[in-house]
ChimeraX commands (.cxc) that place a marker at each C-alpha (Angstrom):
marker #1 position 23.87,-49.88,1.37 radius 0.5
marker #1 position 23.81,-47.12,-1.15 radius 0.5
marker #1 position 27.13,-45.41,1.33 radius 0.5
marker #1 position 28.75,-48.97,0.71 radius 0.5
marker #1 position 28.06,-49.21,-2.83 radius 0.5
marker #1 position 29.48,-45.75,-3.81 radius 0.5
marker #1 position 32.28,-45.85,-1.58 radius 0.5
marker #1 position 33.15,-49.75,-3.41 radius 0.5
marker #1 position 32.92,-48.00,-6.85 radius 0.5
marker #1 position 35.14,-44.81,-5.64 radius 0.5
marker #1 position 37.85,-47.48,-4.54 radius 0.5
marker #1 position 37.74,-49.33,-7.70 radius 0.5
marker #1 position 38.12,-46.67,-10.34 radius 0.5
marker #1 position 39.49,-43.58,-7.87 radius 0.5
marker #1 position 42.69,-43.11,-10.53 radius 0.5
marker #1 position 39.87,-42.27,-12.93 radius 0.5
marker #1 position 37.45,-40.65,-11.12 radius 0.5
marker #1 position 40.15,-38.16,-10.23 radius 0.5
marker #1 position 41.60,-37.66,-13.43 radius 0.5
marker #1 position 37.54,-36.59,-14.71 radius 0.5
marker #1 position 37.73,-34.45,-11.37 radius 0.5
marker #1 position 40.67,-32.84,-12.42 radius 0.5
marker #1 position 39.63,-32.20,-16.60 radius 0.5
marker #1 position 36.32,-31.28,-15.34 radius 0.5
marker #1 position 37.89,-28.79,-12.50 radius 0.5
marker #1 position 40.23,-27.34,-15.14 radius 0.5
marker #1 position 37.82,-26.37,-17.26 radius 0.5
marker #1 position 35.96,-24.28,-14.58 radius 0.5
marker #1 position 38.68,-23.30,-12.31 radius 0.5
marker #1 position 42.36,-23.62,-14.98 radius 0.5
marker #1 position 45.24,-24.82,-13.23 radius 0.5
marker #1 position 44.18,-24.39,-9.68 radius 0.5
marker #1 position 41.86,-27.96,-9.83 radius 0.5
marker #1 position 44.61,-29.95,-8.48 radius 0.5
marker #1 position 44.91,-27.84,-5.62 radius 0.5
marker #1 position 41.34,-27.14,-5.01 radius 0.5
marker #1 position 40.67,-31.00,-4.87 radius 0.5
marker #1 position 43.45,-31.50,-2.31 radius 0.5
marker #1 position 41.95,-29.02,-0.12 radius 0.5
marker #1 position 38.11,-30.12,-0.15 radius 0.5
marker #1 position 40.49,-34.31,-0.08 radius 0.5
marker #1 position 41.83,-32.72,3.39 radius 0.5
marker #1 position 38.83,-31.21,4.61 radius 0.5
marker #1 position 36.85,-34.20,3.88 radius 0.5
marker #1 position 39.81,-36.09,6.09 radius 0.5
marker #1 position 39.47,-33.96,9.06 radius 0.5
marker #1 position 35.90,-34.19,9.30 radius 0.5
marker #1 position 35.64,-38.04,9.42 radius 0.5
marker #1 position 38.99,-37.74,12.04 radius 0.5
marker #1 position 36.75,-35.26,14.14 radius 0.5
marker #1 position 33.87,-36.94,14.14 radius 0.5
marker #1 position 35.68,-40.03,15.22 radius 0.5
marker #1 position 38.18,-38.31,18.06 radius 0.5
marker #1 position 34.65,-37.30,19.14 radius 0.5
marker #1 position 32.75,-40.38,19.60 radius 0.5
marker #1 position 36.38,-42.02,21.31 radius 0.5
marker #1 position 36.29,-38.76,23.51 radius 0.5
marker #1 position 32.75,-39.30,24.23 radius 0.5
marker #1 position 33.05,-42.94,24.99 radius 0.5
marker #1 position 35.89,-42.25,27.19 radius 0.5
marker #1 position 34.04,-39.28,29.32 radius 0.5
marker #1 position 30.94,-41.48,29.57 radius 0.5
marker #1 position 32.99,-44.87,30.69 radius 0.5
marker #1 position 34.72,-42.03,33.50 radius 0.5
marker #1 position 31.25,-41.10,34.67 radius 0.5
marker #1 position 30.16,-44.68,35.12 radius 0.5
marker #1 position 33.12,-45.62,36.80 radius 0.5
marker #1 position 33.11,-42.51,39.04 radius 0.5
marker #1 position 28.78,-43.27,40.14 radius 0.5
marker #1 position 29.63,-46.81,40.40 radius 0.5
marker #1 position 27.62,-48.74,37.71 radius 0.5
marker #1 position 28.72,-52.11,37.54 radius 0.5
marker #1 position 29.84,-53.23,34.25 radius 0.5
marker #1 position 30.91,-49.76,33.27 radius 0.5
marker #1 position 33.66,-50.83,31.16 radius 0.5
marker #1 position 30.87,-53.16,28.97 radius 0.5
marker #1 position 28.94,-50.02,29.07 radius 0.5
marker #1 position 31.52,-47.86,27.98 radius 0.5
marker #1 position 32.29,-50.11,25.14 radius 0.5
marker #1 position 28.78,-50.67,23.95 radius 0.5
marker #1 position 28.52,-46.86,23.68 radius 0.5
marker #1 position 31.58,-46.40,21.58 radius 0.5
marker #1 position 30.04,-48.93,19.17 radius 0.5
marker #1 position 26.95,-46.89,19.04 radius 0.5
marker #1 position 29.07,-43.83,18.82 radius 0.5
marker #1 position 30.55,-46.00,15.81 radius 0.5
marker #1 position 27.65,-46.93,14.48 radius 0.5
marker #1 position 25.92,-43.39,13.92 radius 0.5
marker #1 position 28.41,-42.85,11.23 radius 0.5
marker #1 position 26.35,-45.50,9.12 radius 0.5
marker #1 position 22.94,-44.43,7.83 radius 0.5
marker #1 position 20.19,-46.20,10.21 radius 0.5
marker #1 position 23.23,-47.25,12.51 radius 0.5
marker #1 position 21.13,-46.31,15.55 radius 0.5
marker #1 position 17.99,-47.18,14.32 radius 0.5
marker #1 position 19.00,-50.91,14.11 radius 0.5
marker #1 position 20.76,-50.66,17.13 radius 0.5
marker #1 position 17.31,-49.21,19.72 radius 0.5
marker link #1:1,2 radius 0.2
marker link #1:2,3 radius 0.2
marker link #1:3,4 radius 0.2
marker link #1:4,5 radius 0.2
marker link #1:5,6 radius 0.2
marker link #1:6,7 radius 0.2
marker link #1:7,8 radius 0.2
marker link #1:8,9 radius 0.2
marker link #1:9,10 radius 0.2
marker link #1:10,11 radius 0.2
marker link #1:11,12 radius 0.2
marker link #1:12,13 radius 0.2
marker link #1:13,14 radius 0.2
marker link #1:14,15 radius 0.2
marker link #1:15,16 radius 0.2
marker link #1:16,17 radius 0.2
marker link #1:17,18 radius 0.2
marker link #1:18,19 radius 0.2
marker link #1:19,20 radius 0.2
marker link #1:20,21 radius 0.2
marker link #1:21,22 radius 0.2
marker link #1:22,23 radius 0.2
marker link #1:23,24 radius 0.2
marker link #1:24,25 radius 0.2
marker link #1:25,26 radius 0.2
marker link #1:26,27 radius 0.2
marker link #1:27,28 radius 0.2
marker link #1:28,29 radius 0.2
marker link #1:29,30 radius 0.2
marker link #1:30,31 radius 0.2
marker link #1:31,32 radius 0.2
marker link #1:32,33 radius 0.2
marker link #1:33,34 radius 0.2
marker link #1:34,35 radius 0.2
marker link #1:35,36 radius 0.2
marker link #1:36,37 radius 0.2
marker link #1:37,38 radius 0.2
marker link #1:38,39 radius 0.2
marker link #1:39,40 radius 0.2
marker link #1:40,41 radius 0.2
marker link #1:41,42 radius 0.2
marker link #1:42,43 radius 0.2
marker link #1:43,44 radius 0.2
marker link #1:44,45 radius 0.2
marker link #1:45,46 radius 0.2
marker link #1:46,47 radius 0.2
marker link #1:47,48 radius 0.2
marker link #1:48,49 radius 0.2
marker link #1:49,50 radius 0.2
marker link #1:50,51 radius 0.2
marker link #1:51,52 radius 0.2
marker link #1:52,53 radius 0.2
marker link #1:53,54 radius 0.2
marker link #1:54,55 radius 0.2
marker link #1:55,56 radius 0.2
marker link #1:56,57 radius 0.2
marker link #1:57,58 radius 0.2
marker link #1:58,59 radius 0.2
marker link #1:59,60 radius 0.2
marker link #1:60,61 radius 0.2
marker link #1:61,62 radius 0.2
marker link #1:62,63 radius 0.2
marker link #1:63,64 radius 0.2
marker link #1:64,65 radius 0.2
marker link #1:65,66 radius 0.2
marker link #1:66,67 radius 0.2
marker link #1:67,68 radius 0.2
marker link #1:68,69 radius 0.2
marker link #1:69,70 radius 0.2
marker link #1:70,71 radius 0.2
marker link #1:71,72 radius 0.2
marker link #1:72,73 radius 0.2
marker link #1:73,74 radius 0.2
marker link #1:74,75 radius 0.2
marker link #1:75,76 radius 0.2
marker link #1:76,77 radius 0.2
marker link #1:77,78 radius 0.2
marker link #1:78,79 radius 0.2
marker link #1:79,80 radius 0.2
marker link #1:80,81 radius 0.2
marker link #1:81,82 radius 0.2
marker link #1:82,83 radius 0.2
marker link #1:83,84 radius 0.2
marker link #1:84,85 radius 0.2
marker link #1:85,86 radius 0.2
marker link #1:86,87 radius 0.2
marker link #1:87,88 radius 0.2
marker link #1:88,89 radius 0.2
marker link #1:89,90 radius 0.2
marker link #1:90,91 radius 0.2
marker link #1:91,92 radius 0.2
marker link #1:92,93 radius 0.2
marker link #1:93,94 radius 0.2
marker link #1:94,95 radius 0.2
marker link #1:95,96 radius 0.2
marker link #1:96,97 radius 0.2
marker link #1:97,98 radius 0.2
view
């Protein structure tokens, strides 16, 4: 809930949260805060896009394995994974889940 709430409140004033960024960033770094905050903006990016290829790549390699043994309902299975996959992005996601 507290995820949700911060991330509603970075959505609703983000124009001004980033100017503050950027006055507060000049004042320790000069002219480079700009740039600075598009790098840690990018890395932030390609951490959430690698933690979700991995969960689809997981998903994928664990529906392959249940297909290959024979499982019935592997493709539920396989689903039902990538939601928990999904799901341990969210604080307690798992917990709620087992």
């Amino acid at each position: 809930m507290l995820a949700m709430l911060t991330a509603f409140f970075f959505y609703r004033d983000g124009v001004a949260a980033r100017r503050s960024l950027v006055a507060a960033g000049r004042r320790i770094t000069g002219d480079q805060a700009p740039r600075l905050l598009r790098v840690a903006a990018a890395t932030i990016n390609g951490v959430v896009y690698g933690i979700l290829g991995t969960a689809l790549a997981q998903a994928l390699l664990t529906l392959i394995g249940l297909r290959i043994t024979g499982i019935p309902a592997a493709l539920l299975l396989g689903l039902l994974l990538f939601l928990l996959f999904l799901l341990s992005l969210v604080p307690f996601g798992p917990v709620l889940i087992w």
